[in-house]
NUNU-716745 format. One record per residue (C-alpha): x, y, z; residue in one letter. Coordinates in pm, whole numbers, padded with zeros to 5 digits, always signed. Example, Ala and Ser with C-alpha at 12.3 -4.5 7.8 and 13.67 -1.06 7.14 Angstrom:
% NUNU-716745
+01230-00450+00780a
+01367-00106+00714s
This chain:
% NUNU-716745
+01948-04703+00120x
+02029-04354-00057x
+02224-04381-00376x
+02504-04121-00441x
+02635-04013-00801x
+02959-03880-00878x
+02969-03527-01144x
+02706-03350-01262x
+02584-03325-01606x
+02477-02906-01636x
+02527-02628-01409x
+02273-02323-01477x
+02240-02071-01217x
+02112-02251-00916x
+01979-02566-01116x
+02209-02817-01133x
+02110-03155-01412x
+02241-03492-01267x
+02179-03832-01575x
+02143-04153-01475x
+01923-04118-01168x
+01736-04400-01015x
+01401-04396-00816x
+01429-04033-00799x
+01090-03844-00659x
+00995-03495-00695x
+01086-03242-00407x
+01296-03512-00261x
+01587-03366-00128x
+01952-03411-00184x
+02275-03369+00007x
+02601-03239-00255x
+02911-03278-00124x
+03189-03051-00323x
+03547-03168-00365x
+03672-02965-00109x
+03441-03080+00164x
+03181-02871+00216x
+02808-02929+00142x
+02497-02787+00055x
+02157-02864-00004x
+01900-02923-00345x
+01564-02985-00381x
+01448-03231-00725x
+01197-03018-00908x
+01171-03223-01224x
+01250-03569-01331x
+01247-03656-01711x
+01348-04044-01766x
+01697-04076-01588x
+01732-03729-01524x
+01710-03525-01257x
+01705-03132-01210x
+01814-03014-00897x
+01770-02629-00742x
+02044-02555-00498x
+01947-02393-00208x
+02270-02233-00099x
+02333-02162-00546x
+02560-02317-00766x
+02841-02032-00745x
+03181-02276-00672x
+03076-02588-00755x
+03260-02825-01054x
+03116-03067-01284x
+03333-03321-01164x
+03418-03441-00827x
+03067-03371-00669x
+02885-03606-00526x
+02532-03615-00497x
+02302-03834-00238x
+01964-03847-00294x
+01829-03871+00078x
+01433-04015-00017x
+01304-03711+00195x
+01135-03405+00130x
+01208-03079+00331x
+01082-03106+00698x
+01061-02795+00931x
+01165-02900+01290x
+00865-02729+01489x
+00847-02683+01857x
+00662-02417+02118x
+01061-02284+02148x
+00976-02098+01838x
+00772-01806+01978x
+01014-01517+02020x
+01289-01676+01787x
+01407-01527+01451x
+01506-01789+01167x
+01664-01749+00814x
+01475-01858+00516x
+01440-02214+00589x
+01397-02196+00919x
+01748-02189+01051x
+01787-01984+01381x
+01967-01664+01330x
+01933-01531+01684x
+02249-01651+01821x
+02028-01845+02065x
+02085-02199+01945x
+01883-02460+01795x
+01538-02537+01907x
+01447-02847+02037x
+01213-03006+01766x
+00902-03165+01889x
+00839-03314+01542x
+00982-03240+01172x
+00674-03116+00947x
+00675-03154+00526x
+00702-02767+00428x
+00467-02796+00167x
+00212-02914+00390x
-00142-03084+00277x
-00457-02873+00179x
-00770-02812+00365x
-01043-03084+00309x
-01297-02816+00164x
-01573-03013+00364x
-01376-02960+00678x
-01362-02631+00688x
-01501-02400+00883x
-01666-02087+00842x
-01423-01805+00968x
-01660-01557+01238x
-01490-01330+01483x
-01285-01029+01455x
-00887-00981+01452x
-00889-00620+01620x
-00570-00422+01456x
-00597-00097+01620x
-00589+00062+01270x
-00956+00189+01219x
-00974+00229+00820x
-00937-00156+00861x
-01128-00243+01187x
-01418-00025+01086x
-01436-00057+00661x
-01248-00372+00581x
-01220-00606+00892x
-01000-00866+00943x
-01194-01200+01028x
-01027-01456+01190x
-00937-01782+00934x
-00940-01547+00677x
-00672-01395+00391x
-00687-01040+00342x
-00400-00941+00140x
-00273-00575+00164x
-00220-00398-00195x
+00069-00121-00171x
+00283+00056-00410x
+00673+00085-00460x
+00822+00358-00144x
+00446+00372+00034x
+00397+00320+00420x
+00346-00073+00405x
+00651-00148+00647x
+00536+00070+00879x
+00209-00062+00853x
+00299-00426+00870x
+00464-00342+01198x
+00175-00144+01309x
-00017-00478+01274x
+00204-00720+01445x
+00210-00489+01769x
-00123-00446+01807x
-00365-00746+01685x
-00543-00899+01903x
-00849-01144+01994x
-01124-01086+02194x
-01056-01176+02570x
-01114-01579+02678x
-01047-01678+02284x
-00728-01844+02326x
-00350-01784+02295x
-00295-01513+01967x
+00053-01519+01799x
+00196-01372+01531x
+00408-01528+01258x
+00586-01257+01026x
+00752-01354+00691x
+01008-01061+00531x
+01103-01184+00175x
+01351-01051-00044x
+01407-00740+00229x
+01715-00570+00250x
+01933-00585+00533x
+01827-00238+00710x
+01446-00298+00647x
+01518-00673+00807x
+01665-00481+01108x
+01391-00246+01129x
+01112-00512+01169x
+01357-00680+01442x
+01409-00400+01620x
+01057-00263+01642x
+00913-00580+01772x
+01215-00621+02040x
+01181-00284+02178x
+00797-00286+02207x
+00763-00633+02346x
+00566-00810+02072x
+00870-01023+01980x
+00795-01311+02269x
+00464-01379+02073x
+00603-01371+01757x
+00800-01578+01493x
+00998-01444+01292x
+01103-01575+00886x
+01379-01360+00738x
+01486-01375+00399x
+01702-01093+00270x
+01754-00940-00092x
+02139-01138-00104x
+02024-01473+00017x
+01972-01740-00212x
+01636-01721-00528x
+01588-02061-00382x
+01540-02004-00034x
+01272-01740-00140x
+01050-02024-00262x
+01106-02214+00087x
+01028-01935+00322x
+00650-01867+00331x
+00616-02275+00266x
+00846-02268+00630x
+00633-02008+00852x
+00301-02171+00744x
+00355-02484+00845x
+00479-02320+01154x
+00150-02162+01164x
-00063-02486+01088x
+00134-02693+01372x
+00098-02389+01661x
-00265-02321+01553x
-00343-02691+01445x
-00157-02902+01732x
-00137-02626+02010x
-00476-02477+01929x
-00360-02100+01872x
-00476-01858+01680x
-00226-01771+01465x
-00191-01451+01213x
+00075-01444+00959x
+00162-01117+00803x
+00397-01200+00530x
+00583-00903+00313x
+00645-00907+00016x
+00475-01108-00240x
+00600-00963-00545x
+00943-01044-00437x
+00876-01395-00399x
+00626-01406-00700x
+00984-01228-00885x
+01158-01526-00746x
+00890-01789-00907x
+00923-01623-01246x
+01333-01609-01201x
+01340-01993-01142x
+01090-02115-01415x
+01335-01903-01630x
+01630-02083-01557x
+01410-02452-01630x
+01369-02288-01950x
+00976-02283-01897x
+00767-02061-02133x
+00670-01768-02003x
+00271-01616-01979x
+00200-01243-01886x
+00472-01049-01813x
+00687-01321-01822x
+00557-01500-01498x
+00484-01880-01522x
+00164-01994-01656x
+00098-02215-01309x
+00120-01879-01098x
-00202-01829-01007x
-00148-02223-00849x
+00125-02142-00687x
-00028-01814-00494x
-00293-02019-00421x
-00109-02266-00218x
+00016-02054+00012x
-00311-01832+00044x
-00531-02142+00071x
-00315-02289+00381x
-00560-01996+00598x
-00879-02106+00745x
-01039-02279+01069x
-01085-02675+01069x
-01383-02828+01242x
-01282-02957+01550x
-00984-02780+01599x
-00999-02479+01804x
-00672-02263+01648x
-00701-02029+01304x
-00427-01910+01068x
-00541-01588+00928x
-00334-01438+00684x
-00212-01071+00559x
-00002-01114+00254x
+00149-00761+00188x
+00247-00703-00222x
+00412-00405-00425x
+00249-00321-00757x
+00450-00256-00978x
+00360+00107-01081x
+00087+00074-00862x
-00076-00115-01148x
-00394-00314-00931x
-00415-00502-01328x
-00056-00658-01282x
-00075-01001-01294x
+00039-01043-00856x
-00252-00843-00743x
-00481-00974-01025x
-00457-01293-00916x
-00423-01274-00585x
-00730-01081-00612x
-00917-01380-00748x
-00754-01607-00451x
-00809-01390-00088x
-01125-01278+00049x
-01100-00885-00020x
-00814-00660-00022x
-00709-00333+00133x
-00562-00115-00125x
-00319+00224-00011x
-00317+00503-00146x
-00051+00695-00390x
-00271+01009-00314x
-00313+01006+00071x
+00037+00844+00111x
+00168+01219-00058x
-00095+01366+00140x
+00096+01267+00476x
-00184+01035+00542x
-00118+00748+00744x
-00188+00442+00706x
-00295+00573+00317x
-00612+00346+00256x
-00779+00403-00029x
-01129+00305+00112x
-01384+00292-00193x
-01170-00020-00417x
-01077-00216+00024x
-01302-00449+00074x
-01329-00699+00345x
-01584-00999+00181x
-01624-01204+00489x
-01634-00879+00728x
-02055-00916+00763x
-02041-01244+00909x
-01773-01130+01201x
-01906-00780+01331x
-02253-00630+01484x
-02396-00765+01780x
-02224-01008+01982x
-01892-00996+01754x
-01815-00577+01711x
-02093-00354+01827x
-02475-00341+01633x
-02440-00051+01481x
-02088-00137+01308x
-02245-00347+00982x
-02487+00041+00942x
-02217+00264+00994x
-01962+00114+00811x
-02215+00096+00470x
-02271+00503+00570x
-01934+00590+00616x
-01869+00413+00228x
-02138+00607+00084x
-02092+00947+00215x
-01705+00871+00111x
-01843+00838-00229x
-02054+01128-00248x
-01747+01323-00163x
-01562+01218-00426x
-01806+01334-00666x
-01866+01664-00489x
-01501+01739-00525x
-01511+01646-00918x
-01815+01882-00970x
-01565+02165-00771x
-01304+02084-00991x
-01520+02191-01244x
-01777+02517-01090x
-01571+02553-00779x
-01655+02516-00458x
-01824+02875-00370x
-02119+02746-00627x
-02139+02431-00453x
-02533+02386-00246x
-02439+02350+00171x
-02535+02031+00144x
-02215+01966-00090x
-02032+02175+00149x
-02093+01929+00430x
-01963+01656+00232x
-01624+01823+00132x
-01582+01921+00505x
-01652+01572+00595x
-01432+01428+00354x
-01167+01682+00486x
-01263+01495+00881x
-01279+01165+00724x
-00933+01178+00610x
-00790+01378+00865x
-00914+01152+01153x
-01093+00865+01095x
-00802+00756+00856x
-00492+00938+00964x
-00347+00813+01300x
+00004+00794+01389x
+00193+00459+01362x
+00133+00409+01772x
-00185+00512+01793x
-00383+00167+01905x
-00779+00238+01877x
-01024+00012+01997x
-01361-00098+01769x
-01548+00155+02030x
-01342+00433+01945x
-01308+00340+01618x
-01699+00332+01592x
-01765+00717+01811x
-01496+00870+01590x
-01736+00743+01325x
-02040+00894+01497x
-01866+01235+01542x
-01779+01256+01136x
-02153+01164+01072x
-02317+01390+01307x
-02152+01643+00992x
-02411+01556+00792x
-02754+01586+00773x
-02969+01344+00944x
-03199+01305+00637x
-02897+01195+00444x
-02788+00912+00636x
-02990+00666+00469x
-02791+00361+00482x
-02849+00396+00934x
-03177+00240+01038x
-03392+00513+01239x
-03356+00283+01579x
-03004+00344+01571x
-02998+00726+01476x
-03288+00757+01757x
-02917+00589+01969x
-02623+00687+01869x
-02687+01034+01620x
-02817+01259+01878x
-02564+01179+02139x
């Protein structure tokens, strides 16, 4: 039977301190009831002898020390999952906000779910095909896999994010593909954006959506990428889907982390984020993966700002540690006009060899994507020697490489945000920038495939 105490002992910001609790457990839930009726809902995050510190979803703004009643329900959070959710938009913690009603649950799932047995994991093959092809061709997306997306303050990630969710996709006969996308922290017109995009180019019956705005609850913040993955795990897990889960923006719920163990009065480590953040990351990035007998995937894109676009900051430092590569934009291309503004030489896809060439991408895709990185390279240094002798004392050969590097970033990277390339035209558009350069130079191409593909 729950027990229910009358008052509360503290009130600080959304943590409220209850004394004299019994049999209390941590994340169990509890229903408070105010003194003029209405309720709300807190989560235990830390017991200490007969006390009990709550977090209040919904915040603390209104309520009294005395004359609130608190019941202690022996329950952690549960996420009511069904099929019904493809096409539906929730809050937070997965409350509809559609105006279409309540789904139907087929079963209620603990949000925090339960990690990965390492020894049933499987190895993640196969390639998620984004249409984008400075990621399709240099940093892949494999499916089971986290790939996190490193952007700066005002750059083109939205856009981007969008870009993604319209036009992934599997390779035919592979199973059902969904999308679950997590906004955290957004503001209201950014949250209509993303809503509006996928409802007017069809991609919203496929998938999910998690929104958490910039005026709702710290709390919630916590709850809501906990809330789409275990919508992920039960769709891929249960309904054998593969499922990809773009979710924007970490720093704002890594912000939200650092707010909360503030307010517990924890001691801070760099920056003034909680010691046990690097934990914390990692149980939402290690919920991604393929299990061994189970035909569905959750792949994940977790999108961050850096804060001064500072790769060292302690978000994409650690996440860095946690995913499997990382595609990094661009301050530089992004004031360019370049779009999508990868910075290709520090993206990096670590599982990308074991998902493309023959029978996955195309053969020569593993070749020309180590060519395309190197001559990328070389340009960068041609263009700091013509920084320093200009470019009319530059040898041809250097000439070819700024005029490439002028192609490279004109075509292969720059598309426009509907542009939806396949890995084959992805891969010619490759050929065409390499056919620039000299043959002789192309050293990282086997001569079989120049003898293919470079006289064409």
């Amino acid at each position: 039977m729950a027990l229910e105490y009358m008052g509360l002992n503290e009130i600080n910001g959304p943590l409220v301190a209850i004394e004299g609790v019994k049999g209390a457990a941590y994340d169990e839930i509890v229903d408070i009831r105010m003194s003029d009726g209405s309720k709300r809902t807190g989560q235990v995050i830390t017991i200490s002898e007969d006390k009990a510190i709550v977090q209040v979803f919904e915040g603390s703004s209104g309520m009294a020390l005395n004359n609130t009643v608190s019941k202690f329900t022996g329950k952690t959070l549960a996420l009511p999952v069904s099929k019904e959710m493809l096409g539906r938009v929730f809050d937070g913690v997965g409350r509809p906000v559609d105006g279409l009603g309540e789904i139907f649950p087929e079963k209620r799932i603990d949000v925090n779910g339960n990690p990965i047995n390492p020894v049933s994991r499987e190895y993640p093959r196969n390639f998620i095909q984004t249409g984008i092809s400075s990621i399709d061709g240099l940093a892949t997306l494999i499916r089971g896999q986290k790939l996190p997306i490193f952007s700066g303050s005002g750059m083109s990630h939205d856009s981007l994010a969008v870009q993604i969710v319209r036009q992934a996709k599997i390779s035919e006969g592979s199973g059902d593909f969904v999308i679950i996308f997590v906004a955290m922290g957004v503001k209201h017109d950014v949250a209509n954006y993303f809503r509006k995009s996928f409802e007017e180019s069809g991609a919203l019956e496929r998938v999910v959506m998690f929104l958490n705005l910039s005026n709702d609850p710290v709390v919630e913040r916590i709850l809501t990428p906990r809330c789409a993955l275990t919508a992920a795990e039960y769709l891929a897990f249960e309904h054998n889907m593969h499922v990809l889960v773009v979710m924007t923006d970490i720093t704002s719920y890594a912000e939200a982390v650092r707010e909360l163990s503030s307010s517990k009065g924890e001691i801070p480590s760099r920056k003034g984020y909680p010691g046990y953040l690097y934990s914390d990351l990692a149980s939402l990035y290690e919920r991604a993966g393929m299990i061994k007998g189970k035909k569905g995937s959750v792949t994940q894109i977790p999108i961050l700002t850096m804060p001064n676009d500072d790769i060292t900051h302690p978000i994409p430092d650690l996440t860095g540690y946690i995913t499997e590569g990382q595609i990094v934009l661009s301050r530089e291309l992004f004031l360019k006009g370049i779009y999508p503004p990868v910075s290709v030489l520090p993206s990096l896809s670590r599982l990308m060899k074991d998902g493309i060439g023959k029978g996955y991408t195309r053969e020569d895709h593993p070749e020309v994507g180590n060519q395309l990185f190197a001559a990328y390279a070389k340009v960068n240094d041609t263009r700091a020697l013509a920084s320093v002798i200009g470019e009319d004392e530059l040898s041809e050969t250097d000439k070819m490489y700024l005029a490439f590097g002028r192609a490279f970033e004109g075509e292969f990277l720059n598309q426009s945000v509907n542009e939806n390339r396949s890995i084959a035209e992805t891969l010619e558009l490759a050929w065409k920038l390499l056919r620039m350069l000299p043959r002789e130079d192309l050293d990282r191409i086997s001569t079989k495939t120049l003898d293919i593909y470079y006289e064409l």
